[in-house]
C-alpha positions in Angstrom: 12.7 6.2 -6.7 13.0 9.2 -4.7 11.3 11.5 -7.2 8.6 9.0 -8.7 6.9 9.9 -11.7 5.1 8.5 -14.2 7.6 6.0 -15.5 9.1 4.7 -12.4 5.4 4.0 -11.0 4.6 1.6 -13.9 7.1 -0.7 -12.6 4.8 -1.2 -9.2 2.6 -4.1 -10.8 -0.7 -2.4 -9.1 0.2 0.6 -11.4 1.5 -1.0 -14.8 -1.5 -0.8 -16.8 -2.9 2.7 -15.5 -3.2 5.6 -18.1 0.0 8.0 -17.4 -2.5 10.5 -16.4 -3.6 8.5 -13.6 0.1 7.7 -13.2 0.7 11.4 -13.0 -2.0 12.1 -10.3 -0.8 9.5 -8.2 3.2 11.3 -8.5 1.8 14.1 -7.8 0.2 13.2 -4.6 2.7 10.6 -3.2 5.5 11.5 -0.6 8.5 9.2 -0.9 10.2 7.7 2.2 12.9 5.4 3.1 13.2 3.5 6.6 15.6 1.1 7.9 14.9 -2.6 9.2 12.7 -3.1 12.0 11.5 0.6 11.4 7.6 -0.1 12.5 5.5 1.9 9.7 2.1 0.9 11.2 1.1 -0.1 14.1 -2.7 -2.4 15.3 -5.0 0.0 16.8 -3.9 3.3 15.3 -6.5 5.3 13.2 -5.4 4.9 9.4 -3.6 7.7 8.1 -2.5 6.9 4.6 -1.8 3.9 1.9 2.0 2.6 1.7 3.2 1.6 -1.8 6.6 -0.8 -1.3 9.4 -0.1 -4.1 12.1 -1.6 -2.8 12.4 -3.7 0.1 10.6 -5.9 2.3 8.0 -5.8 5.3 6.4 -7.9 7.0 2.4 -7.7 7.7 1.7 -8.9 11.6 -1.9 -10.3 11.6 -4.5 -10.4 14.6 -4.5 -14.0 13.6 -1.0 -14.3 14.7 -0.5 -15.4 10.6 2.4 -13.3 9.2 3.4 -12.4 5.8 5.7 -10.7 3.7 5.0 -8.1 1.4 7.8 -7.0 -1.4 8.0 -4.3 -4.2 4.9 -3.5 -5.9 2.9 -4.3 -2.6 0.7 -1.9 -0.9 -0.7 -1.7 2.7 -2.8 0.2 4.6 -5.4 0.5 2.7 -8.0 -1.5 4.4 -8.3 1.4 7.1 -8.9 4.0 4.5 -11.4 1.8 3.1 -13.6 1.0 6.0 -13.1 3.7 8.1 -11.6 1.4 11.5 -8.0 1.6 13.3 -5.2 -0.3 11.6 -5.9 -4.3 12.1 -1.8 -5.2 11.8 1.3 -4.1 12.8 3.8 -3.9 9.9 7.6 -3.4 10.2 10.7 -3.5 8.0 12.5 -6.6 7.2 14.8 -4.5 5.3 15.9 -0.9 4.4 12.6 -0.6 2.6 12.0 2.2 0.3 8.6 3.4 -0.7 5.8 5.9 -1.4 3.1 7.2 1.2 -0.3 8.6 0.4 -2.3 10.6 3.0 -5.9 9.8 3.4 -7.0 12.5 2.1 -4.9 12.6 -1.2 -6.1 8.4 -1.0 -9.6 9.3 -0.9 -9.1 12.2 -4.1 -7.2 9.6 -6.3 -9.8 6.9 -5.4 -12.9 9.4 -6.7 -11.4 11.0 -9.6 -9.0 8.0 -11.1 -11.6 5.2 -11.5 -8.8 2.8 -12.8 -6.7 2.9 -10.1 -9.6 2.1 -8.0 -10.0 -0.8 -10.1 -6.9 -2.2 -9.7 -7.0 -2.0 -6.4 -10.0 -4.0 -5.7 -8.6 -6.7 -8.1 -5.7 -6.9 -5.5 -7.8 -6.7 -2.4 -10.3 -9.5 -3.8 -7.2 -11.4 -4.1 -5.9 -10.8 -0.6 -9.6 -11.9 1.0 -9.9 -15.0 -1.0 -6.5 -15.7 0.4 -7.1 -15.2 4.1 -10.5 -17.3 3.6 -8.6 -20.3 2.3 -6.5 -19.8 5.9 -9.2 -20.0 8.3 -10.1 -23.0 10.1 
């Protein structure tokens, strides 16, 4: 998806049952990119500078825990830093040619206020994600 729009982001489940408004908004913000395996896209420590949304591909999240996992299309990441504010708890690198969308922090932050759905959504996921990691720890 190199020119996403509307229709090719309601095939990323965290986007398939958001108005095409919203849709529109987040095509209009997004920057596609395309890295090859073992590309690192983010790296522990670094200050968070924008959401990635996974559309083809695969990744794998490397947790302070020293747990790993592996993220596929429709997955994001990142967002946790844009959230709270602190430096990028994971490293996260390409299992594969992974192709994608980035969203800049401040473009994250506009969609976030102005598309209430999309927030939403997204907090369904995350909810998901800490649920899971609390059932991990011993």
């Amino acid at each position: 998806m190199s020119n996403a729009g509307p229709d090719q982001l309601r095939l990323i489940p965290l986007f398939t049952d958001l108005p095409s408004e919203t849709l529109t908004a987040i095509a209009s913000l997004a920057t596609p990119f395309t890295v090859r395996a073992g590309h690192v896209l983010v790296e522990r420590g670094q200050a968070g500078s924008g959401i990635f949304l996974i559309e083809d591909g695969r990744v794998e999240v490397d947790l302070d825990s020293g747990r790993k996992i592996e993220l596929g299309p429709g997955a994001f990441f990142g967002e946790l830093s844009l959230l709270t504010d602190r430096h990028r708890t994971a490293r996260v690198h390409a299992v594969t040619e992974v192709k994608g969308l980035a969203i800049g922090r401040r473009e994250f932050e506009e969609l976030v206020e102005t598309q209430p759905r999309l927030a939403s959504a997204m907090l369904r996921v995350l909810a998901s994600r800490l649920a899971e990691a609390q059932e991990h720890v011993v």
